[in-house]
VOGUVEX-667808 format. One record per residue (C-alpha): z, x, y. Coordinates in steps of 0.02 Angstrom, whole numbers, padded with zeros to 5 digits, always signed. Layout:
residues N
ZXY ...
//
This chain:
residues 493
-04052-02862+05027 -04145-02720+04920 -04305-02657+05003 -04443-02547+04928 -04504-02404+05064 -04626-02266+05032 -04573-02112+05126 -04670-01962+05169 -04677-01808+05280 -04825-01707+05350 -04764-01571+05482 -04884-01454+05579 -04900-01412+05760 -05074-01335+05782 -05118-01203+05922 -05315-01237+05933 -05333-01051+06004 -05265-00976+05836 -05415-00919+05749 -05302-00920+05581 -05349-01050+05482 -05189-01162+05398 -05208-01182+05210 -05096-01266+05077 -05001-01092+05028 -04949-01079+05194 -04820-01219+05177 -04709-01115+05037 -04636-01029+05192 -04530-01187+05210 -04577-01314+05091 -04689-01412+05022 -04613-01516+04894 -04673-01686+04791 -04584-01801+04684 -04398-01753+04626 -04414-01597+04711 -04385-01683+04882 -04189-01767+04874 -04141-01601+04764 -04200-01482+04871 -04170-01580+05064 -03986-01631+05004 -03894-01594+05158 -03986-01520+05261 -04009-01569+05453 -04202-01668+05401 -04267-01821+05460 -04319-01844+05254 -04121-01823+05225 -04075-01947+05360 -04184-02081+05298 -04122-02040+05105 -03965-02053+05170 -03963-02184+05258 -04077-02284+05122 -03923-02233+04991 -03781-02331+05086 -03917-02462+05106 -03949-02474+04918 -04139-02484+04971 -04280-02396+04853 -04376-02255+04911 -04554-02172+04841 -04571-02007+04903 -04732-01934+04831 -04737-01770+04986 -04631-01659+05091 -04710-01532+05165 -04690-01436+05330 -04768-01276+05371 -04740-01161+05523 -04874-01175+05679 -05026-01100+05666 -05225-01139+05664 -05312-01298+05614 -05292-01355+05422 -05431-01305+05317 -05527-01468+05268 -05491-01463+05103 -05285-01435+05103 -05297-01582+05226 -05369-01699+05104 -05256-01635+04981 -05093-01689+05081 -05176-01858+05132 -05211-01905+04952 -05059-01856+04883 -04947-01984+05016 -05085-02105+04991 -05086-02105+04828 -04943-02234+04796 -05026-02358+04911 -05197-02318+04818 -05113-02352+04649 -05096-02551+04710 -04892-02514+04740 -04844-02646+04869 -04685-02587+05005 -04585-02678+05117 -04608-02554+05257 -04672-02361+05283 -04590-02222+05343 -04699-02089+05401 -04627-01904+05453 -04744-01807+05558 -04787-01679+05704 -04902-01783+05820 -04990-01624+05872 -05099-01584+05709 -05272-01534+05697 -05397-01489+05548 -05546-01448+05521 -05614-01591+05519 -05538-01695+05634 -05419-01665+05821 -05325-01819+05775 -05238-01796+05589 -05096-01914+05621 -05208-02072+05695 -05343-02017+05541 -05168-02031+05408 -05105-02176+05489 -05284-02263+05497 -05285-02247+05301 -05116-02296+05277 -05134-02471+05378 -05314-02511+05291 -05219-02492+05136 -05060-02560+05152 -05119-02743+05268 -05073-02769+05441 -04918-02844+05398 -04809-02705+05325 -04716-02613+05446 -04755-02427+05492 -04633-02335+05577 -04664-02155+05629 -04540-02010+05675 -04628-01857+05806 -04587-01699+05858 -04550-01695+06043 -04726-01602+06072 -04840-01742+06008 -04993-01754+06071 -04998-01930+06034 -05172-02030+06030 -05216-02211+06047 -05266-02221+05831 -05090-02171+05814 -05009-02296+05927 -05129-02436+05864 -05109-02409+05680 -04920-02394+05678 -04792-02517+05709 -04660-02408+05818 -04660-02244+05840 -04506-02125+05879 -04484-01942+05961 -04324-01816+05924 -04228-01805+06085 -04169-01632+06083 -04240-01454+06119 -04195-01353+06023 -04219-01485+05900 -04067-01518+05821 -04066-01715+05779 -04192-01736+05648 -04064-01821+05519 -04010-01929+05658 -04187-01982+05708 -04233-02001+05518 -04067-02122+05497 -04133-02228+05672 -04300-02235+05604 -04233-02334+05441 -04111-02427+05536 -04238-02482+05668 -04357-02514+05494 -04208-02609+05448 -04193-02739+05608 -04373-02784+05593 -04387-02815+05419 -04203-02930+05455 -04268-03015+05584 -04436-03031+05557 -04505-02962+05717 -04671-02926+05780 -04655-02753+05885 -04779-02703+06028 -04775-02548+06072 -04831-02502+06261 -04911-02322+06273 -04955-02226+06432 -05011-02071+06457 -05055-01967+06628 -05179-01828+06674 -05054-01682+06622 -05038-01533+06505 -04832-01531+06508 -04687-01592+06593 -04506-01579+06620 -04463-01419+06581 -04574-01428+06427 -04426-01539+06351 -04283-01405+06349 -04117-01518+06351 -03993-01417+06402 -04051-01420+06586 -04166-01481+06720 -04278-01641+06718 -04266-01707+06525 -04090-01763+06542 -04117-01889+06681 -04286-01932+06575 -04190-01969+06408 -04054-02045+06510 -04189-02184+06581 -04239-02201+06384 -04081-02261+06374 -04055-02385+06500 -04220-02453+06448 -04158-02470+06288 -04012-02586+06332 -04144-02707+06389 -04117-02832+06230 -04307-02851+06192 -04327-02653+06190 -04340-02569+06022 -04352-02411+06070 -04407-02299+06204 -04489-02132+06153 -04535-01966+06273 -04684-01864+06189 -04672-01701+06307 -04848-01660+06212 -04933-01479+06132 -05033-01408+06285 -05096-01240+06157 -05190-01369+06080 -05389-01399+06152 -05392-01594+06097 -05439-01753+06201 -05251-01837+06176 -05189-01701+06247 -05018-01718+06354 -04865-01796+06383 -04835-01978+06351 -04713-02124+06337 -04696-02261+06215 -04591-02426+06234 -04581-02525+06102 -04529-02719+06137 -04490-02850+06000 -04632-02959+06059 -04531-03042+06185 -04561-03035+06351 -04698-02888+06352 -04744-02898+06549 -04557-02842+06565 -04564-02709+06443 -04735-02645+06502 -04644-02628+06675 -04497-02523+06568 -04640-02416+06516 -04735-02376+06687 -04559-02343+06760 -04532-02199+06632 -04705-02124+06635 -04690-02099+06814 -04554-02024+06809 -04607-01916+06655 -04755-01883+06780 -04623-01832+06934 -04566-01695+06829 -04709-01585+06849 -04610-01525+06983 -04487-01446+06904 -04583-01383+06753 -04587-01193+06759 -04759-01124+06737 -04711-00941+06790 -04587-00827+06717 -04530-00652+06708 -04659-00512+06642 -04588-00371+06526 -04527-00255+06673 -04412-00364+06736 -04342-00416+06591 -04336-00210+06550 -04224-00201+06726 -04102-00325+06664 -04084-00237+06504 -04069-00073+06582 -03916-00144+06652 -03835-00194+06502 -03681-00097+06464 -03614-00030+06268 -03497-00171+06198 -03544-00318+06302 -03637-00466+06205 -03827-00454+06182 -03964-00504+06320 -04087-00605+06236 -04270-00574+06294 -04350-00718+06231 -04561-00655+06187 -04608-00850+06208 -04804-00819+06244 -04823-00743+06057 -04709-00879+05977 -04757-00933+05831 -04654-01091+05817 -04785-01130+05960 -04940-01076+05852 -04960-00893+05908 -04980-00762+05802 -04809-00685+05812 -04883-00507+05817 -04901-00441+05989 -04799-00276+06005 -04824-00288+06209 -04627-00326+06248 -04571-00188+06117 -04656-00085+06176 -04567-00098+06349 -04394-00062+06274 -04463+00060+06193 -04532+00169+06327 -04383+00109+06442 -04259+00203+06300 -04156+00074+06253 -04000+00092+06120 -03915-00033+06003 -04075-00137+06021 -04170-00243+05903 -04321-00350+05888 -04393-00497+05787 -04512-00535+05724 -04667-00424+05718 -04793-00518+05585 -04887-00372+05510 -04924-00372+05301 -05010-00197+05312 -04864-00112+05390 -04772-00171+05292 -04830-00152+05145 -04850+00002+05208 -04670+00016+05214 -04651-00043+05031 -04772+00107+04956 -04673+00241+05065 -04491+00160+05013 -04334+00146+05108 -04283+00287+05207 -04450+00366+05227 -04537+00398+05388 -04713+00307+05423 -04845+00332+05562 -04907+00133+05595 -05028+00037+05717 -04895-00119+05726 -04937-00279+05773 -05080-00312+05868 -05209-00393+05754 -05221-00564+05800 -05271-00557+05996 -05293-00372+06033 -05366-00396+06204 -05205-00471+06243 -05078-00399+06137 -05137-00216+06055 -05066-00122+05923 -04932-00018+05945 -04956+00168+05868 -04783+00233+05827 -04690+00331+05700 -04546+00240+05619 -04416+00255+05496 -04386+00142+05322 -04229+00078+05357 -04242-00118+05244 -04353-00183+05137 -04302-00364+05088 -04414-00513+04999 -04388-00600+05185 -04302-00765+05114 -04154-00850+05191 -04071-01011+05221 -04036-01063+05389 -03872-01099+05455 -03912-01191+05589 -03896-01294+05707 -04055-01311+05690 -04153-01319+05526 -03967-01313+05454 -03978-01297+05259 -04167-01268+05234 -04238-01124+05162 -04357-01020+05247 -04484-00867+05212 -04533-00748+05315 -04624-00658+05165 -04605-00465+05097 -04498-00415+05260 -04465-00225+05309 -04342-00165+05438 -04403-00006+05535 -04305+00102+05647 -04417+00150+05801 -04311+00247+05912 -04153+00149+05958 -04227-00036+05904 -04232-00097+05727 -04364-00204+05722 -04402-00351+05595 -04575-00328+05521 -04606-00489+05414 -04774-00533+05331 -04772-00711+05380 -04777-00758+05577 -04581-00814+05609 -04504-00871+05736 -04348-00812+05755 -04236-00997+05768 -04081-00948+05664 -03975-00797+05657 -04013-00783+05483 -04150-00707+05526 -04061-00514+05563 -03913-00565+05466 -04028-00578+05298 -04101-00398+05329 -03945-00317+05362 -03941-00340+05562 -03772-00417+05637 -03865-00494+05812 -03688-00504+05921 -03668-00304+05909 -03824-00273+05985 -03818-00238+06172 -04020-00286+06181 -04127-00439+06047 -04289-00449+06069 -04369-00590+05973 -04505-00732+05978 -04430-00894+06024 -04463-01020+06174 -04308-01133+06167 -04274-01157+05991 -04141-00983+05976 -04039-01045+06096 -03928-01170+06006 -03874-01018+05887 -03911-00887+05985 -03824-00937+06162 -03661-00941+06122 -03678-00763+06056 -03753-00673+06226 -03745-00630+06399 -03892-00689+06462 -04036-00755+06403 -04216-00719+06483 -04388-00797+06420 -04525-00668+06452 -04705-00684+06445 -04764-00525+06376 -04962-00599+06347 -05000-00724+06217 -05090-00896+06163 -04943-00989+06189 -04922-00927+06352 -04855-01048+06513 -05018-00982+06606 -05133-01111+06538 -05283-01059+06645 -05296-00895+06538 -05355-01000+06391 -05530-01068+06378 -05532-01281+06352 -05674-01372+06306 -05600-01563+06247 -05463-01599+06363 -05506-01728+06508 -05531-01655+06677 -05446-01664+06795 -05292-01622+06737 -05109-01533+06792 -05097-01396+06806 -05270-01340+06786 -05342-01459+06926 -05271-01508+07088 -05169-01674+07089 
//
């Protein structure tokens, strides 16, 4: 049977203690597309908006797509960009179109201006438009910070299961086919939604090891229960000073048998609660990480030192010079670093050309209590427009900008200076400014998990170093004002 579905992505994970406000221009470093623009330029690429095209194709179903966009962390959207994006997905639904269901693409950790809750204040509008009847189905990033508005306004909700997040396509193709058995079988979901008095858990999410397998591996025994849906982990956004803040679980039943699936639910938050234990809140500082590169040796693959406290896929500013500046005075060779967000230097670098030699305060304007500049001399080795596609895993196929980009030589680390805070997920990040990442003996770049599906198979080792930041693990450093008290880790259990 042919089905009508509007489809439409909003994607921003907002860090509360960036004093950088998020406007609509901000987007165009990965897209923010409407109409047409979205199948033509998503084809193929690893997107949850490609999975449900896809998916919606071999189903012969129609889909409106009036907005794509997706913007890189940062501070709260200004008020008026926000009601920009809301009007533009609303628009079909304000227009009088009717749709058999709603597919709704979105962060779960987004805050404006205006409001701490974007998501539940989107998904409010949507239902009061579209009836109570018409299903809503909603895919999250792992990090949600997911509130009650969200949960009660939406039909079933859905998390990615993988950091680094690699499965958006996949998640985008359940989400249709899970629109699919409700709309076939007429079913009523109820989705059960707990939350507990914590800022993180397992691991913060990471995959590859400790506490999240066992969690997602629960998901799925859950889900073999007959009158389970679906059974999502929301690891939550703790850089973000909102009341919803935290980790949560959601267990959607069919609307059989809810006492049973409410038990399904309590069994996974407590376990999601358990993992506290094994969620690492302290890491290495700069000098050890320095020790472990000192003992790198010339031809053996690259140590990556992973600057996680100023990474701005985790809303930081992606300036702080603090762990260059380490390798730096430590001397290191055959060394390079990514990314430090800068426009004056380099446009600095643009006036004096490549292969001139600049004097430049680098980095160090967003938090310079935490994170100064660093005053150095450097040679114009690059200048590039800072565009690339990524090759993935993750983010495979989408174009990115990292802005007017220059590559300076400081000593014996190149160093990516972009204009635009990047984190550094894809390799395609050196490799579009000239920089072949396996020949260096030392990489330097801002990342928390997300540069390990491309970038551990290519090194040694790989450390995560907090070098000072506001996305640091060391919560207590930042000043909240809206989350509940008491909470983990701030408060005693």
């Amino acid at each position: 049977m042919s089905r009508s579905i509007l489809l439409a992505e909003i994607m921003h994970e907002t860090n509360t203690f960036n004093r950088t406000p998020t406007v609509r221009a901000d987007f165009d470093t990965r897209y923010y597309l409407t109409g047409d623009e979205i199948p033509q330029r998503l084809r193929d690429t690893n997107t949850e908006i490609w999975g449900v095209l896809t998916e919606a194709g071999n189903l012969g179903w129609s889909v409106t797509h009036p907005l794509a966009a997706s913007a890189s962390p940062s501070g709260p959207m200004a008020a008026g960009d926000w009601d920009e994006v809301k009007d533009l997905i609303l628009a079909p639904l304000r227009n009088g179109r009717c749709f058999d269901g709603i597919i709704l693409i979105m962060h779960g950790s987004m805050v404006t201006a205006t409001t701490d809750d974007a998501e539940g204040d989107l998904l409010e509008a949507a239902r009061s438009l579209a009836g109570p009847s018409c299903p809503i189905i909603v895919t999250l990033d792992m990090h949600a910070n997911v509130s009650r508005r969200m949960v009660d306004a939406s039909t079933l909700m859905l998390a990615y299961r993988t950091y680094p997040h690699v499965d958006q396509f996949e998640r985008g193709r359940h989400a249709i086919r899970l629109l699919k058995r409700i709309l076939d079988e007429g079913l009523q979901p109820v989705q059960h939604f707990l939350r507990r008095p914590m800022m993180d858990a397992a691991d913060h999410g990471q995959t590859a090891s400790g506490p999240m397998p066992q969690l997602l591996a629960l998901a799925d025994e859950i889900e073999t229960d007959p009158d389970v849906l679906c059974a999502s982990i929301q690891i939550g956004f703790p850089w973000s000073d909102v009341p919803d803040i935290g980790p949560s679980v959601i267990v959607t039943g069919t609307g059989n048998n809810d006492t049973a699936v409410q038990a399904h639910a309590e069994r996974l938050m407590e376990a999601v609660w358990q993992s506290r234990a094994e969620t690492t809140l302290a890491f290495p500082g700069p000098n050890e990480a320095i020790a472990e590169a000192m003992a790198g040796k010339p031809g053996e693959a690259p140590l990556i030192l992973a600057d996680f406290a100023d990474n701005p896929a985790g809303g930081a500013y992606g300036d702080s010079p603090n762990l260059l500046r380490h390798m730096l005075q430590a001397g290191l060779v055959n060394a390079a670093f990514a990314t430090i967000s800068d426009p004056e230097a380099v446009q600095i670098a643009r006036t004096a050309g490549e292969g001139a030699t600049i004097d430049v305060a680098l980095g160090g304007k967003g938090a310079p209590d935490l994170t100064p500049p660093l005053e150095t001399r450097a040679k114009v080795l690059k200048l590039n427009g800072g565009t690339f596609v990524c090759e993935g895993p993750m983010w495979k196929g989408v174009a990115f900008s990292m802005g007017p980009t220059a590559v300076l030589g400081i000593e014996g680390v190149e160093v990516v200076v972009s204009s635009v805070p990047t984190a550094v997920m894809d390799p395609q990040v050196f490799r579009s400014v000239g920089i072949e990442p396996s020949g260096k003996t030392t990489i330097g770049l801002k990342s928390r998990n997300h540069f390990k599906a491309a970038y551990e198979p290519i090194a040694r080792k790989v450390m995560l170093v907090d070098a000072g930041g506001i996305a640091s693990m060391q919560l207590n450093t930042l000043t909240y004002h809206k989350i509940p008290r008491p909470i983990w880790p701030l408060d005693a259990d």
